[in-house]
C-alpha positions, -999 to +999 in steps of 0.1 A: -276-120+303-300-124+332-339-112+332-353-113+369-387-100+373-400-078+403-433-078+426-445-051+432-469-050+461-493-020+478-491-014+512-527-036+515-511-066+503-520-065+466-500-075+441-498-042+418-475-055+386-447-066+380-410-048+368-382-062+345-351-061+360-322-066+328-289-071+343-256-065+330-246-091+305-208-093+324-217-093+362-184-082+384-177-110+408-147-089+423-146-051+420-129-043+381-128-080+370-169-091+351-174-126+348-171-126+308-141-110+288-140-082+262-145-104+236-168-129+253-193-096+253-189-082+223-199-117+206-228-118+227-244-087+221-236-094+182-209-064+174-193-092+151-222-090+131-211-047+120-234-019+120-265-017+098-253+006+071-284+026+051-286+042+020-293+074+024-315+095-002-295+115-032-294+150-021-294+177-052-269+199-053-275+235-039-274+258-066-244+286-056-268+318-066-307+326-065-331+349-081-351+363-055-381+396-065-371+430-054-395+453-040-397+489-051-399+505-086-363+515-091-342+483-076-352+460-109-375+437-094-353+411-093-317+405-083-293+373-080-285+370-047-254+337-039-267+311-018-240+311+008-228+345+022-190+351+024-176+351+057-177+387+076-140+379+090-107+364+075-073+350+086-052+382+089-019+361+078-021+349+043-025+307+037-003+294+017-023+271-009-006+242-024+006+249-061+001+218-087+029+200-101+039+201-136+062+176-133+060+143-146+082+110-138+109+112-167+133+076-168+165+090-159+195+088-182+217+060-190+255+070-184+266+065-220+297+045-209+274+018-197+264-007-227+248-041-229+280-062-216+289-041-189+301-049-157+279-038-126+287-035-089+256-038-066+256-009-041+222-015-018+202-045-013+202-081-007+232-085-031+251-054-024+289-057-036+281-087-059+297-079-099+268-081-126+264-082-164+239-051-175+221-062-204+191-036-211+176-005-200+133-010-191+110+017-198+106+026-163+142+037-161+154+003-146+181-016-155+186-054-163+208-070-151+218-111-149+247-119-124+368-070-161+350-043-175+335-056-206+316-087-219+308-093-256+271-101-258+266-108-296+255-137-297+227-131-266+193-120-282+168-108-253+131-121-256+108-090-258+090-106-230+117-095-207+102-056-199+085-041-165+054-058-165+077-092-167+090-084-133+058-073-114+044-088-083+017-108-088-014-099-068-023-123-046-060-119-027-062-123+006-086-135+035-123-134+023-130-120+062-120-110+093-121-143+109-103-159+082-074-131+081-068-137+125-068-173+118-041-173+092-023-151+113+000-181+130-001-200+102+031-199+082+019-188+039+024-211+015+052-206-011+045-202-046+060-222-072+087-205-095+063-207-131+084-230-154+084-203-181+104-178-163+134-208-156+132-219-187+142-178-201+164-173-171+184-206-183+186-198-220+198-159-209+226-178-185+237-206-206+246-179-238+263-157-209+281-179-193+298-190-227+306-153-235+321-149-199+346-181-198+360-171-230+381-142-208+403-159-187+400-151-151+367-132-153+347-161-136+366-156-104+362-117-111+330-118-111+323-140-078+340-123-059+327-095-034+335-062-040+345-037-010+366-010+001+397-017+021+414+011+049+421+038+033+399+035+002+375+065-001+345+060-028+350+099-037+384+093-048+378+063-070+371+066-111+351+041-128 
């Protein structure tokens, strides 16, 4: 920013004072194109710094109706008058108001013909059309799942540790500020290590599993292979 200061000077020859002058902080040096750049002026006049936030007094709640005195013998004296007067005009089509849900989330039901054993085709997501072995229902509704219609799991005994709160993201925080969050913008994030626990479980679920599964001959390949529909298959026209 540049600060010139002016003369001023009477007609006589006296020097009368003197008159700041602020200039713009970005002077043009071609018409629509300043010398500094968006960001260049918003550091220098401190934006980065946020606006000065106050804390503004507790205001009491206005009461919705008054007593106020009535004049005149036969009106009471007083009377409760409301605060806020209702409007003198309405809408002359009726607003629809949004009704509450009584509904609450409810785990939908497991088809009975599925049982811990059963064979599962993947329908959506990374591993669509892969086969895998269901072995429990969550609380949530969800089922679990680890990998021709039936595999006996007797001698498989699931660790109570294995529920929805097992399979939650962990929360991870992020950039402490705005500076650090557009710096870490091109850098690639670090990968977190698989905890040891959790491959330890998944390797004592697949060892029993894989046992039970080689004891059917043929299911191996069954189960590594990719399931699809052919020409002329129609999914509405298939029973499971």
């Amino acid at each position: 920013m540049v600060i010139t200061l002016k003369v001023l000077v009477n007609p006589d020859g006296k020097v009368n004072g003197l008159l700041k002058i602020q200039m713009a902080r970005s002077k043009e040096l071609v018409p629509g194109v300043g010398r500094f750049s968006r960001s260049q002026v918003a550091a220098k006049r401190g934006l980065y710094k946020g606006l000065k936030k106050s804390e503004k007094p507790a205001v009491e709640p206005t009461p919705e109706t008054v007593e106020k005195t009535i004049g005149g013998n036969n009106n009471g004296e007083k009377r409760i008058v409301p605060t806020s007067k209702a409007p003198r005009f309405y809408s002359a089509e009726d607003v629809r108001q949004p009704k509450k849900s009584r509904k609450t989330a409810k785990p939908p039901q497991l088809r009975s013909s599925i049982t811990p054993g059963t064979v599962l085709i993947l329908l959506a997501g990374r591993f669509r059309g892969k086969r895998v072995v269901f072995l429990k229902q969550l609380e949530s509704g969800l089922l679990l799942v680890s990998g021709p219609y039936k595999v006996e799991l007797e001698g498989i005994k699931l660790s109570e540790e294995l529920n929805d709160a097992y399979f939650a993201k962990p929360s991870s925080k992020g950039a402490k500020s705005a500076e650090e969050e557009f710096f870490e913008e091109g850098k690639p994030k670090e990968k977190e290590a698989f905890p040891a626990s959790k491959a330890a479980l998944q390797k004592e679920v697949d060892s029993t599993l894989i046992t039970a599964i080689k004891k059917t001959e043929n299911l191996v390949k069954y189960l590594r292979s990719t399931w699809g529909l052919s020409k002329g298959q129609y999914p509405h026209q298939m029973a499971f």
